[in-house]
C-alpha positions in Angstrom: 0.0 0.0 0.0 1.5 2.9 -0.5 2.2 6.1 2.1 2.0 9.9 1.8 5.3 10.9 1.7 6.8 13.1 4.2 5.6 16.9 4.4 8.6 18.0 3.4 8.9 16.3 -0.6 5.3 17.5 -1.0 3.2 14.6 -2.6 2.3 15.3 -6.0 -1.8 15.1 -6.0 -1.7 12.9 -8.9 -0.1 10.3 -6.7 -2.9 10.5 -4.2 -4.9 7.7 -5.9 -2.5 5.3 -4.8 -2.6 5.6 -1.7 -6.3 4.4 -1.5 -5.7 1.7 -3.8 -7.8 3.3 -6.9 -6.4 2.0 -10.2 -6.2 5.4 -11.7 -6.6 9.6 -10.8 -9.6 8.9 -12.5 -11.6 6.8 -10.2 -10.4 9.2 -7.4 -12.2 11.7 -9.3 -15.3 10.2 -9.2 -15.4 10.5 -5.3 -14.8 14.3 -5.6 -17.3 16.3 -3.0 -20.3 17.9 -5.7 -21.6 21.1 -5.3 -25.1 19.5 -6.9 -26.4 16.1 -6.4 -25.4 13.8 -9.5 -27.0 12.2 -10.9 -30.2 10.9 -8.7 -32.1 14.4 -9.0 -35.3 14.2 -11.4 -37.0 16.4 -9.4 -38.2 19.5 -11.9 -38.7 21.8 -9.1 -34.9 20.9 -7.9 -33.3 21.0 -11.0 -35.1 24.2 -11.6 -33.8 25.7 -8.3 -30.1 24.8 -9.1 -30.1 26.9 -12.7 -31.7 29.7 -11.3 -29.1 30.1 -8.4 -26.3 29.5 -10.4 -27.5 32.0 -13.1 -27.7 34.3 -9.9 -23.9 33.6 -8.9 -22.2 34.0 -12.4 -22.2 37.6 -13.7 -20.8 36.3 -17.0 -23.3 33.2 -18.0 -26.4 35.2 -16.8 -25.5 38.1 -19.1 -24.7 36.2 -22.1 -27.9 34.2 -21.5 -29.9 37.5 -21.4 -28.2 39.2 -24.2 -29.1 36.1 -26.1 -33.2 37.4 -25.8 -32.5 41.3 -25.6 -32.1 42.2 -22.3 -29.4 44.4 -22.6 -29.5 46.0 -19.6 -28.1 43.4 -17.7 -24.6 44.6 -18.5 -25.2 47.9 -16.7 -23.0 48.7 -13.8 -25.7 48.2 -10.3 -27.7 45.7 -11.7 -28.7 42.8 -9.4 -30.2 39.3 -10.4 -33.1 38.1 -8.0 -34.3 34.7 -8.5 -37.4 32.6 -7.0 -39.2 29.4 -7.1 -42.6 28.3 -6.8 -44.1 31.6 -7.1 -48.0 31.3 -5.9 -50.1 32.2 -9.4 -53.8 34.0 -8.1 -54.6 31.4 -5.3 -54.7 29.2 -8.0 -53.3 25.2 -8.2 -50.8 26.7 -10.8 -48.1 27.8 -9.5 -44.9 29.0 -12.0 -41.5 26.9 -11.3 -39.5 30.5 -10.7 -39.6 33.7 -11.4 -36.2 36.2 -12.1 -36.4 39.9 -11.3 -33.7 42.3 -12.3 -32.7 45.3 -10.2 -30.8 48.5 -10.6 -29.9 50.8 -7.9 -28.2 49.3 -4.4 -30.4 50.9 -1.1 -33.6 50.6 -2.8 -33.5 48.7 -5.7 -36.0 49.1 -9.0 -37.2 46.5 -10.8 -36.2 47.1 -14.5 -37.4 43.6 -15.9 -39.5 40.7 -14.7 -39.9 37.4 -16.0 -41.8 34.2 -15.1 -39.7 30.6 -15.6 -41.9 27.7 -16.4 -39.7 24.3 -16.6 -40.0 20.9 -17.4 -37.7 17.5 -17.6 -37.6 14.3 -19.3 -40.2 14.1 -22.4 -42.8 16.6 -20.6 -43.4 19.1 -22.7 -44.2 22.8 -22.8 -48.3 22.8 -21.6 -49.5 25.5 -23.9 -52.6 25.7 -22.0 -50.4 26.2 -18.8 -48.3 29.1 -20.8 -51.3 30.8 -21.5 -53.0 31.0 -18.0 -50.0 32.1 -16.7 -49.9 35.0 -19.6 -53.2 36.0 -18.2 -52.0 36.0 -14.5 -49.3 38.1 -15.4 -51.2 40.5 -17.3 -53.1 41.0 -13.9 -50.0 41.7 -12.2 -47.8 43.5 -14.5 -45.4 40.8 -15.9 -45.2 40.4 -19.4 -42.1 37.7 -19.9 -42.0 34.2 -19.7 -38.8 32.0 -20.1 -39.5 28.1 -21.1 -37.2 25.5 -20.5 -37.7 22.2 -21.7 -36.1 19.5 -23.8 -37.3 20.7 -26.7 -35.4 22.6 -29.2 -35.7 25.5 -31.3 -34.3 27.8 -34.1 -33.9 31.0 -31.9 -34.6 31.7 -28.4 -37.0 34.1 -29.4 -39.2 31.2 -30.5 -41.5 28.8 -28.0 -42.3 25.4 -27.9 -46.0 26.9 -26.6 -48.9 27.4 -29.0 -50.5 30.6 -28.1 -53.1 33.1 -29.3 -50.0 35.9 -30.9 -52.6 38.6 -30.5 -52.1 38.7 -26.5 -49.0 40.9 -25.3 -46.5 38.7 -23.4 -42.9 38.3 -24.7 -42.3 34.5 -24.7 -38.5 33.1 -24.7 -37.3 29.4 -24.9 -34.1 27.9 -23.5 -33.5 23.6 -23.7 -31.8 22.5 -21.0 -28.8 21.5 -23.8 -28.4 24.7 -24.7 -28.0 26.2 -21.4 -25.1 23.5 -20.5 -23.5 23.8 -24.1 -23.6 27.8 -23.3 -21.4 27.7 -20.2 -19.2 25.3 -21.3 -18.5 27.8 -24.2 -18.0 29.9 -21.9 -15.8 27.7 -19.9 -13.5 26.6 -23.1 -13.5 30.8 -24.1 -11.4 31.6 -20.5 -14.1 34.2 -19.8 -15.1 33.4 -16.4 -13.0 35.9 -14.1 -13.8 34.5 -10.8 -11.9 31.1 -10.1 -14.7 30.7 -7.5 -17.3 30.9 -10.8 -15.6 28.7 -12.8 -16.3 26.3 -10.1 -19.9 26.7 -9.8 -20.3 26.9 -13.6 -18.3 23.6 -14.0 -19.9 21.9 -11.3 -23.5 23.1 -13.0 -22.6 21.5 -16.7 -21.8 18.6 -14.3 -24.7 18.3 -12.5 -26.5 19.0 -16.5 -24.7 16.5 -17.9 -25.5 13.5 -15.3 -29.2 14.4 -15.1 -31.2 11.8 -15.9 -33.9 13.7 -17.0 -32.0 16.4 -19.4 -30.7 15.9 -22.6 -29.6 16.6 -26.6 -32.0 15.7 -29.3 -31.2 11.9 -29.7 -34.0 10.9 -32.7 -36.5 12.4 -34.9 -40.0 12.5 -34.2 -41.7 8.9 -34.3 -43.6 10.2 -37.4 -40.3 11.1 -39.2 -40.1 7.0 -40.5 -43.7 7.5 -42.1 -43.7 11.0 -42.9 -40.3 10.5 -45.1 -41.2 7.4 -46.6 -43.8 8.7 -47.9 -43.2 12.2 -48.6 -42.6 11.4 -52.3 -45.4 9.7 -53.3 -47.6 12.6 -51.8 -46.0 15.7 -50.1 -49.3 16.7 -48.2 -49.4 19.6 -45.5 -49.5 16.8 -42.9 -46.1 15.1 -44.4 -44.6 18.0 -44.4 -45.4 19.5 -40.9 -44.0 16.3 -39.6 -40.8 16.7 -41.5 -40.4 20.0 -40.1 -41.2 19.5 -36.6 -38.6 17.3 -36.5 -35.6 18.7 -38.8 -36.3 22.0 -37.2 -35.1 20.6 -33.7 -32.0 18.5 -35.0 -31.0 21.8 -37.2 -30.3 23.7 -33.8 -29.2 21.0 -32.4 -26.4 19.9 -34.7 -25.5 23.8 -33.8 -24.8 22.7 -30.3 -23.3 19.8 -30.9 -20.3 21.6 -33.0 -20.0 24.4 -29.9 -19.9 21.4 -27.1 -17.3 19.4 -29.6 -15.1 22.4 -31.1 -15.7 25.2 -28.7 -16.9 27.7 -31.4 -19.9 30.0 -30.9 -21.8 28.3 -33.9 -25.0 29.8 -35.6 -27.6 28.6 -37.9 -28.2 31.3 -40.2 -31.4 32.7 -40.8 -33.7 35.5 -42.4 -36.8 37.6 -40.9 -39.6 34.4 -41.9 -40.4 31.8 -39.3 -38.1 29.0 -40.3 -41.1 26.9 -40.8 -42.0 28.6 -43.6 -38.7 28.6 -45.1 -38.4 24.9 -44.6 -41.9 24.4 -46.2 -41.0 26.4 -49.3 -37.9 23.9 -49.6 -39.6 21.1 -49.4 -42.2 21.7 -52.1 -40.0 23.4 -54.3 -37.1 20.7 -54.5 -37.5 18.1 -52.2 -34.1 18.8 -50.2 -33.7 20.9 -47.0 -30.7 23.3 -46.4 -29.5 24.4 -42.9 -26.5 27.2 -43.3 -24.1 27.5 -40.6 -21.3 30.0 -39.7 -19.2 30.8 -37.1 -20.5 34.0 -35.1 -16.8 35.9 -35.5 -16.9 35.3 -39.5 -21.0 35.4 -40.4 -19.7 35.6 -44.2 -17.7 32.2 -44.2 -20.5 29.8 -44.2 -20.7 26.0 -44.9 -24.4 23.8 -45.6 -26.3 20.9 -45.3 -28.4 19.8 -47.6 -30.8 16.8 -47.0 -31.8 15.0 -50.2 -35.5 13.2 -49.9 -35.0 12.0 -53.8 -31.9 10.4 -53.3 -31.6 9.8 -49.4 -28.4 11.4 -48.9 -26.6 14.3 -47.0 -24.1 16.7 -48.6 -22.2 19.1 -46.0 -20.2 22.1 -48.3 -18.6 25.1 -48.3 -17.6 27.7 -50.6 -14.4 28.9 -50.8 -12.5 31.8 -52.8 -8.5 32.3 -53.7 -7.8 35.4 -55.6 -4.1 35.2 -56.7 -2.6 33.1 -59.7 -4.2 31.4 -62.4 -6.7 28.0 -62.1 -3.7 25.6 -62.1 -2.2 27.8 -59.1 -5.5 28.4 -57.6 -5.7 24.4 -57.1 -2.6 23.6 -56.1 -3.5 26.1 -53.3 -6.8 24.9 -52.7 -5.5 20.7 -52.5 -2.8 22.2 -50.2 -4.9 23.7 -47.9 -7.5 20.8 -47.4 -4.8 18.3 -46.9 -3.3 19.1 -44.4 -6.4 17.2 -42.4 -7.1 13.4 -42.3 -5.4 11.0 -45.1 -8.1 8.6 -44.2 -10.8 11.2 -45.4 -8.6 11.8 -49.2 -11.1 9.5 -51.0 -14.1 11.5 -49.3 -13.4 15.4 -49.5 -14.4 16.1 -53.1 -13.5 19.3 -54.7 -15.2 21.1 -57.7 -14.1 24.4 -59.4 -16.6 27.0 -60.2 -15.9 29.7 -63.0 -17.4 32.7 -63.8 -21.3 32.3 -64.8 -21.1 29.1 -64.3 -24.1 26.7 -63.0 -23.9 24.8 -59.8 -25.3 22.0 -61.4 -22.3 21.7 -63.8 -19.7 21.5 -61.2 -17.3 18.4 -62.1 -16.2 17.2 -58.6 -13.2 14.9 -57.6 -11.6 13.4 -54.8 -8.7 15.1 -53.1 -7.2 11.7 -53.7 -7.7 11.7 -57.1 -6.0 15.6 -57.2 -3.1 14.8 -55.1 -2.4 12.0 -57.6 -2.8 14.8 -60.6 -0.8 17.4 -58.5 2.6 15.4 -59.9 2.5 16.6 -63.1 -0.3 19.7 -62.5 -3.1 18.1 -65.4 -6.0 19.1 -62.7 -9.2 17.3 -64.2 -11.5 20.0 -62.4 -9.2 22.8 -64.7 -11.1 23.8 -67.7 -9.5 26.3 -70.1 -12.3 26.8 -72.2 -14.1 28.2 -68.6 -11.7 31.0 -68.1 -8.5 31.0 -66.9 -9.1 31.5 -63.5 -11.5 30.1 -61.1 -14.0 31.8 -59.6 -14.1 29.9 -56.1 -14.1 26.2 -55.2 -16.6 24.2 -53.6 -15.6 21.5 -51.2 -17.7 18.7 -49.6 -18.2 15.3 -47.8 -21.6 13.4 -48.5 -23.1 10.5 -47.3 -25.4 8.0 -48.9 -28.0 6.7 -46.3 -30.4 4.4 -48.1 -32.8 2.9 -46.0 -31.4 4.4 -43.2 -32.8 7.9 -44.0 -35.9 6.7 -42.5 -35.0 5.9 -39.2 -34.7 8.5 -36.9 -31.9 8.0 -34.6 -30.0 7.0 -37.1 -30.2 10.1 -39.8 -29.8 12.3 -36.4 -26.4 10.8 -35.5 -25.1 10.6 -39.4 -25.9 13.9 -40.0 -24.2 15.3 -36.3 -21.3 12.8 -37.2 -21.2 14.4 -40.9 -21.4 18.3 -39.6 -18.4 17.3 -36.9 -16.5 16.1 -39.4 -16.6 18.9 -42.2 -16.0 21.2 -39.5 -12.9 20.0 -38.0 -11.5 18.2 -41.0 -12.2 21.0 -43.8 -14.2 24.0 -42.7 -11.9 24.9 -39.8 -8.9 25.1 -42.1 -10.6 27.5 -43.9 -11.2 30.1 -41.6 
């Protein structure tokens, strides 16, 4: 067995392990004091207490939560963060699962912004009819905010899981309990946090998120998304389609969080002023293929795409990109040289395609950056066409993935496509940039 050594060679507290007979650090780690209880709380009214509080102790997590919906004023010098639970709604059996009140001033505080926080865990879902009583309550009183939490998923957190009539006043905002734990581990990876105190709360919070039983990423489509897909073709009704949508539209945001968990990037689907059901919709009917365009918040103009084929069951994830010195021959060598410095195992499935001046999409010639590091010997590139132009206009450069059958199944078309988007991002887009 062995001993701590004497006081004066100071232990090392990687060695510590060994003195309790642990195999590794790592199973000492496991028996590390938590600020939370792991992994046993499913309690919504627990779990709900815990983000509030800690929301309440980190300056730099609350205000790039609240910045995220508008609430600007959060970053002004004197302002306090109140938080509550179980807030008693008109006498009534309802009762909100919190409630956050901001302050300014320090004797005598002023509210400045109020908002009711109605949570749920596991596969409950938003009540609608519960979101709209409490929207009348708080017209009663004065409160005109209300922050969902959920599992659920959305584009922006602007948007709500809750169906209500628009025509009543109430600002509704939406966070999944995914994206608050993907948030402050952003903020973890950025080196943000100021307080070493903080950082501890924040970490032991994306702990206590990430062994809740009762919190977690979009794993699957919808059930529907097996029927609705298979047999979208044959009739692309309004039904079809909804159920298409209400599925994609969750797994678009969340391949989003997936990236910023895996790469530490502050990732963004891009999108216009339309709801982004409509925009989907359009896609679908027009050309049976959905496209979700990403980008990285510090470069909004360098984007990359995926595309969802429902003719020939397969995902494409590309990316534009533009080299303005030298002529097409030069331009290539450039462009192979930059994309291989990645993964020799992925040569065979990065394809590259040159695009000229006026030309169509649809007549790019793609090829493998195995095939053009073979050609690079003696600089005959096959995508290099004289009578085009002598110099290329950008490049296009993708990985697809042929899914067959396995379109239609719904965990599996989640993981390809989160497995595709990781991929592309670390192995081409991020060389890029």
């Amino acid at each position: 067995m062995a001993k701590l050594k004497s006081i004066k060679s100071k232990p090392f507290l990687s060695e510590l392990y060994q003195v309790f007979n642990f195999n590794s650090p790592e199973e000492l780690e496991k028996k590390r004091a938590s600020l939370f209880p792991i992994g046993k709380s499913t309690d919504e009214n627990q779990t709900t207490s815990i983000f509030l509080a800690s929301l309440s102790a980190v300056k730099e997590y609350r205000e790039e939560l609240f910045n995220q919906i508008g609430i600007k004023k959060i970053n002004n010098r004197n302002m306090q963060l109140h938080v509550y639970t179980e807030i008693p709604c008109n006498g009534g059996d309802d009762r909100p699962d919190g409630l956050i009140v901001l302050t300014s001033g320090i004797n005598n505080p002023v509210i400045e912004w109020v908002s009711f926080v109605e949570s749920k865990i596991g596969n409950n879902d938003i009540d609608s009819e519960q979101i709209a009583r409490y929207i009348k309550y708080g017209k009663e009183i004065g409160i005109e905010n209300i922050i969902t939490i959920s599992n659920q998923l959305v584009t922006t957190p602007y948007e709500s899981p809750a169906s209500v009539n628009k025509r009543i006043k109430c600002n509704l905002f939406h966070w999944s309990w995914i994206y608050l734990s993907v948030t402050g581990g952003r903020l973890l990876k950025a080196g943000v946090i100021e307080d070493s105190d903080h950082v501890y709360i924040l970490s032991e919070l994306r702990r206590y998120f990430k062994m809740h039983k009762g919190l977690k990423n979009y794993e699957g489509m919808e059930k529907s998304w097996n029927e609705a897909t298979t047999h979208f073709l044959e009739r692309s009704t309004k039904p079809l389609i909804n159920e298409i949508i209400k599925s994609y539209k969750q797994e678009e945001k969340d391949i989003c969080l997936q990236l910023i968990e895996a790469t530490g990037y502050h990732i963004n689907l891009k999108t216009n002023k339309k709801p982004r059901e409509e925009v989907l919709e359009k896609m679908l009917e027009k050309n049976r293929i959905i496209s979700s365009t990403f980008f990285v918040s510090d470069n909004p103009s360098q984007t990359f795409t995926i595309d969802i084929n429902f003719h020939s069951r397969t995902l494409a994830c590309y990316t534009h990109y533009s080299i303005d010195t030298g002529k097409a021959k030069a331009q290539t060598t450039k462009m192979i040289n930059i994309v291989s410095a990645g993964d020799v195992a992925l040569e065979e499935e990065i394809l590259i395609g040159a695009i000229y001046p006026r030309m169509a999409r649809s007549h790019i010639e793609f090829k493998s950056l195995a095939v053009l590091l073979q050609e690079k010997e003696d600089g005959s590139y096959s995508i290099v066409n004289k009578e085009r132009g002598d110099t290329i206009k950008e490049f296009e450069i993708k990985i697809t993935d042929d899914l067959g059958r396995d379109f239609h199944r719904p965990q599996v078309i989640v993981t390809r496509l989160e497995n595709l988007a990781k991929i592309f991002f670390e192995k081409v887009f991020i060389r890029l940039k």
